[in-house]
C-alpha positions in Angstrom: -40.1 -98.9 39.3 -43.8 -99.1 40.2 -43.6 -96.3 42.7 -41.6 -94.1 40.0 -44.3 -95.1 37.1 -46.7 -94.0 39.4 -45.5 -90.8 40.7 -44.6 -89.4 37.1 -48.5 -90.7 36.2 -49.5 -88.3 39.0 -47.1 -85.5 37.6 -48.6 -85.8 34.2 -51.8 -85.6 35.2 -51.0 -82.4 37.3 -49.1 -80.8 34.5 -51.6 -81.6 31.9 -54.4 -80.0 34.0 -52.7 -77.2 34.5 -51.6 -76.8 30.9 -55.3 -77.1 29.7 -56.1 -74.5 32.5 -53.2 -72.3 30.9 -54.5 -72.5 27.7 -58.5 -72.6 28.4 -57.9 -69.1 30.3 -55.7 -67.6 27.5 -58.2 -68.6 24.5 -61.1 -67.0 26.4 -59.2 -63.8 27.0 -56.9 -63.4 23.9 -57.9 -60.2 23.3 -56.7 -58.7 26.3 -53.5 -60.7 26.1 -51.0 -59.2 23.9 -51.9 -55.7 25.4 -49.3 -56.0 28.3 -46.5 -56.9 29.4 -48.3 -59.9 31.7 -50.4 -60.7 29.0 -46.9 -61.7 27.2 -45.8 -63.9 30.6 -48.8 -65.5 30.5 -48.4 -66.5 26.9 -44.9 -67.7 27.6 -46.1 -70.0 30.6 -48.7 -71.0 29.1 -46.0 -72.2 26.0 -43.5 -73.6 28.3 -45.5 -75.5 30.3 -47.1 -77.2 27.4 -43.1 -78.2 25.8 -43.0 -79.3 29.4 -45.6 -81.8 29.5 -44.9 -83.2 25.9 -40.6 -83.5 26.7 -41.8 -85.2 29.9 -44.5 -87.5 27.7 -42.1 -88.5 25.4 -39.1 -89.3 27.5 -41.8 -91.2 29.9 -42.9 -93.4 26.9 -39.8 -94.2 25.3 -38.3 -94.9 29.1 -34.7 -95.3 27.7 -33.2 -93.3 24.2 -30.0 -91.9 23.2 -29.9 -88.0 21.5 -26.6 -87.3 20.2 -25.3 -89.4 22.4 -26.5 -88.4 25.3 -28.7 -91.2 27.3 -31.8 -90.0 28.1 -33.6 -92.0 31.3 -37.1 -91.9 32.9 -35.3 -90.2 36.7 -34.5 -87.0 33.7 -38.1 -86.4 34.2 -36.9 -85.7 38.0 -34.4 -83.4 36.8 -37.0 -81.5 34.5 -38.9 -81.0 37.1 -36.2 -79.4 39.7 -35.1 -77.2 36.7 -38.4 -75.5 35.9 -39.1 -75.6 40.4 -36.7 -73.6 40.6 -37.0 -71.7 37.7 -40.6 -71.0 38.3 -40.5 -70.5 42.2 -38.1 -67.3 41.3 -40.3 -65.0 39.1 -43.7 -64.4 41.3 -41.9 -61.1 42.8 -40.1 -60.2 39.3 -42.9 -60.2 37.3 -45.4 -58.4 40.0 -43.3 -55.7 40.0 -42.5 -55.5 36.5 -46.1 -55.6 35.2 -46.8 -53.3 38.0 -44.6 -50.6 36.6 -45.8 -51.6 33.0 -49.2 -50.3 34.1 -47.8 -47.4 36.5 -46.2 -45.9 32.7 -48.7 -46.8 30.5 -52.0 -45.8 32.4 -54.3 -45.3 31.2 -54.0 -47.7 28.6 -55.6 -45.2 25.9 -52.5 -45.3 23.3 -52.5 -48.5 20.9 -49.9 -50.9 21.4 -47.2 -49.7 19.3 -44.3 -51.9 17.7 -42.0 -50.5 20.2 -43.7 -51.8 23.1 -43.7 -54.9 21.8 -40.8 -55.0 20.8 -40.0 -53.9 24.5 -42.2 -56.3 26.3 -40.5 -59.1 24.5 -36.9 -58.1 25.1 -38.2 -57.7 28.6 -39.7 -61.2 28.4 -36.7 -62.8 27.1 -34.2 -61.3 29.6 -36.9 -62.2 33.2 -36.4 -66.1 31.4 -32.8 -66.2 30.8 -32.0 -64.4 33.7 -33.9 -66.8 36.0 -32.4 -69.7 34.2 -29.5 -68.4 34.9 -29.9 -67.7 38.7 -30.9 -71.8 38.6 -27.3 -72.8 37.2 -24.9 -70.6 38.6 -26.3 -69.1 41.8 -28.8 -71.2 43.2 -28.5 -74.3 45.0 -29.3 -76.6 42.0 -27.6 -80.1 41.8 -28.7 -82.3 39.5 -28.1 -85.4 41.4 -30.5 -84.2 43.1 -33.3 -85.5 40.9 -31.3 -89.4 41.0 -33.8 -91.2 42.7 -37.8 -90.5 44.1 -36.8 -90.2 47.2 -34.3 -87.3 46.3 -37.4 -85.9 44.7 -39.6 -86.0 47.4 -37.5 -84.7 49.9 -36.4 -82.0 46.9 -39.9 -80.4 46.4 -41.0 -81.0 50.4 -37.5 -78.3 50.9 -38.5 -76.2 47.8 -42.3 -75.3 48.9 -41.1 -73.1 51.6 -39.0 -71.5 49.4 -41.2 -70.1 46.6 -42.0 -66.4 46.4 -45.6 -67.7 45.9 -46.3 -67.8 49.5 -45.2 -64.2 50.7 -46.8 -62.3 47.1 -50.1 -64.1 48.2 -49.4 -62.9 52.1 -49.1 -59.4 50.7 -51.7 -59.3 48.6 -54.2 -61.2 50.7 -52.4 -58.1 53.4 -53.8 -55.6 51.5 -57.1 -56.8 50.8 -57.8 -56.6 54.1 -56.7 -53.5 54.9 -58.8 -52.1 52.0 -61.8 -54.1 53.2 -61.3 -52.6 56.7 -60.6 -49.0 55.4 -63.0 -48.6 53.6 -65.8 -50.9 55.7 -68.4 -47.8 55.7 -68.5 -47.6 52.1 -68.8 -51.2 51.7 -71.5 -51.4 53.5 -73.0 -48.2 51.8 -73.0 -50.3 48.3 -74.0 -53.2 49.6 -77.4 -51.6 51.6 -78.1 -49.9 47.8 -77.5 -53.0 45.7 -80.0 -53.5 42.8 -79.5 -56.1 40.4 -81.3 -55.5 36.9 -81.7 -56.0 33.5 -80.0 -53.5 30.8 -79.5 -53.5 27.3 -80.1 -57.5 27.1 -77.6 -58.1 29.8 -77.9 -58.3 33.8 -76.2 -55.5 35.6 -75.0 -54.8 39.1 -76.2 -51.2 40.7 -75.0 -49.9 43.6 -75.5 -46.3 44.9 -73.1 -44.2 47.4 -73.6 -41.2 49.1 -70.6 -39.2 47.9 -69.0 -36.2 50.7 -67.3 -34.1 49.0 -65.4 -33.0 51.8 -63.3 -36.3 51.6 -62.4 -35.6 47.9 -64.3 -36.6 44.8 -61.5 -39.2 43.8 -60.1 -40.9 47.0 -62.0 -42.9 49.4 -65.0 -43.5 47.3 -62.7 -44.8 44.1 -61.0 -47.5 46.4 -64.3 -48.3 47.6 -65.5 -49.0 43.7 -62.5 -51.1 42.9 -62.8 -52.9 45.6 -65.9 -53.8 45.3 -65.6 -54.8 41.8 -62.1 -56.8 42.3 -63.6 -59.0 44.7 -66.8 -58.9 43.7 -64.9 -60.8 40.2 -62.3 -62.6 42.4 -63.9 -63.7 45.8 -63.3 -67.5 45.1 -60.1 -67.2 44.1 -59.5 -65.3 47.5 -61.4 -67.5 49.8 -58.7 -70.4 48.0 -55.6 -68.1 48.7 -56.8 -67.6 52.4 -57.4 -71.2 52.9 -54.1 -72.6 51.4 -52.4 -69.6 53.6 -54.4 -70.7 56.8 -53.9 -74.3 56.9 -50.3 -74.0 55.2 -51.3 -76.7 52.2 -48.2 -77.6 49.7 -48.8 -76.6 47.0 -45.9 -77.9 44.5 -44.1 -75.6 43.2 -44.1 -76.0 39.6 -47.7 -75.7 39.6 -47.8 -72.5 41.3 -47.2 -70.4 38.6 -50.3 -70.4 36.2 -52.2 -68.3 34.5 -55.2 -67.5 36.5 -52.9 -66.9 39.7 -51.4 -64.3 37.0 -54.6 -63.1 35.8 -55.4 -62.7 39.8 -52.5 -60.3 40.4 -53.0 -58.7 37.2 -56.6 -57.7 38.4 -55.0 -56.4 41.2 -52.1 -54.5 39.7 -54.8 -52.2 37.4 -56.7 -51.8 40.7 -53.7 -50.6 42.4 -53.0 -48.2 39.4 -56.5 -47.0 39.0 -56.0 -45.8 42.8 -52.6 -44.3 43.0 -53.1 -42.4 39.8 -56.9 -40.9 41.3 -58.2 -41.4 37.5 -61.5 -40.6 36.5 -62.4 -44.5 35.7 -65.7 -43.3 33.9 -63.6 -41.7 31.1 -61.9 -44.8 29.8 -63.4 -47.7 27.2 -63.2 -51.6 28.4 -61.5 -52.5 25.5 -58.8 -50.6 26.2 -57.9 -52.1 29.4 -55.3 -55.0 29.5 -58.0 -57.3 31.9 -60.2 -60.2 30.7 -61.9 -60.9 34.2 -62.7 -57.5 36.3 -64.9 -54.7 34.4 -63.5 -51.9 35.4 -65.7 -49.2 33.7 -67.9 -48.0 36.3 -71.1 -45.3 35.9 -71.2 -42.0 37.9 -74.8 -40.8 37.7 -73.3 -37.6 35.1 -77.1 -36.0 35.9 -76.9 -36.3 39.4 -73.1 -35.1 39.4 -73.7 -32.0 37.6 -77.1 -31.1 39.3 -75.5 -31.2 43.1 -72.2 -30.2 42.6 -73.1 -26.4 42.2 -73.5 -26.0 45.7 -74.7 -29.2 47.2 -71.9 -30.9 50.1 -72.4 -34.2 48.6 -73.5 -36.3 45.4 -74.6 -39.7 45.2 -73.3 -41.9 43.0 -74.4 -45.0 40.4 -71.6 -47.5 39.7 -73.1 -50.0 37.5 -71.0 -52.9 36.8 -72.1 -55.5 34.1 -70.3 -58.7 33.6 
């Protein structure tokens, strides 16, 4: 019983941690949160996760109780545990590519968020939870003896790491950053030869400069080069963690996974993906109207320099200035 007090001590811990990370990262960016349709997920883990920890709290300190009946023991922590697992080891992929669609229709996020929508996004939030939960009782591999003994759980989660869809949607992602980085390597260095750091309007800002051909399109190459820049500029931490736990294969459990910076991380990286494929002019839109608390993604084409060289001049340069 010492081993079992201990491990569901440890699980605690990790849950609460990660619920106070949940919550921390929500209050900070609640104005940003109820603006999408991964704002709403990350709402709803945040929620869950937090009933999680307090169902698990309460059957740990009572050990033993009865609920209509029903005996309720410290090994249905276990069982908690391999529901949500597998529960939560299911939606990385789902809700990528939902979101990602969410922002594919919506750009450029200039329309208010009607009833409508929200009355969408929480049908469509409803539905991605029951229809996991539902993939976890009838379709998956789930068994609750599973959970009879710590040893069963052990050897449970030590299977179930290699199975979340956490590890390939960082692979891909991690993928494309590189490909990015290495497309768009002369640019890169471009900004980072013209970086200028100074202060404006009370606040410190970023400058960078680039030498816009406009052979190569006025939209293209250049804009991937911005959002780049300012995605990794905002997320580099969080990246050099991804490529470590992907290098050195570290197990992460699988409950834990899902949070909501990883989900503010691929949010970051959806918009970025939209900005590009739709070729927008980024300088047209207001901060407040995109769904992101972490990247700014307004950006500052010099307008003088723009209007003065595109007459007949081959190529522009550019100011993105990027304040955080």
């Amino acid at each position: 019983m010492d081993v079992v007090t201990e491990n569901i001590s440890s699980i605690q811990l990790a849950l609460g941690v990660k619920a106070l990370l949940n919550l921390s990262v929500i209050g900070l960016n609640w104005q940003v949160m109820h603006k999408s349709f991964m704002g709403y997920f990350c709402i709803s883990v945040a929620f869950l996760d937090l009933v999680h920890i307090v169902n698990i709290s309460i059957i740990y300190w009572f050990t033993n109780f009865a609920i209509l009946g029903f005996h309720i023991t410290i090994y249905h922590i276990y069982l908690l545990l391999q529901i949500s697992t597998l529960t939560y080891s299911i939606l990385h992929w789902p809700v990528f590519i939902i979101a990602g669609l969410d922002y594919y229709w919506t750009f450029p996020f200039s329309k208010p968020l009607s009833l409508t929508r929200k009355a969408v996004y929480a049908a469509s939030l409803a539905l991605v939870w029951i229809s996991a939960v539902m993939y976890v009782f009838f379709i998956s591999d789930y068994d609750s003896e599973d959970s009879s003994s710590p040893v069963e759980h052990h050897s449970f989660f030590k299977y179930k790491v290699i199975k979340s869809q956490c590890a390939s949607l960082s692979l891909v992602v991690l993928a494309v950053i590189t490909c990015v980085v290495i497309y768009c390597r002369s640019g890169f260095l471009s900004l980072f030869k013209s970086f200028r750091g100074e202060s404006y309007t009370e606040e410190s800002s970023s400058f960078f400069f680039y030498n816009l051909d406009l052979d190569e399109g006025y939209f293209k190459k250049p804009i991937l080069t911005y959002i780049a820049v300012c995605f990794i500029g905002t997320w580099f931490p969080f990246v050099c963690l991804q490529s470590v736990i992907m290098v050195f294969r570290i197990d992460v459990l699988p409950y834990l996974e899902l949070n909501v910076p990883w989900l503010c991380f691929l949010n970051s990286f959806l918009i970025g993906a939209v900005y590009w494929h739709l070729n927008q002019d980024i300088a047209g839109l207001k901060h407040c109207e995109i769904p992101d608390g972490f990247c700014n993604w307004i950006f500052s084409p010099n307008p003088d320099c723009i209007k003065k060289a595109l007459p007949d001049a081959t190529s522009v340069t550019v100011a993105i200035i990027i304040t955080p």
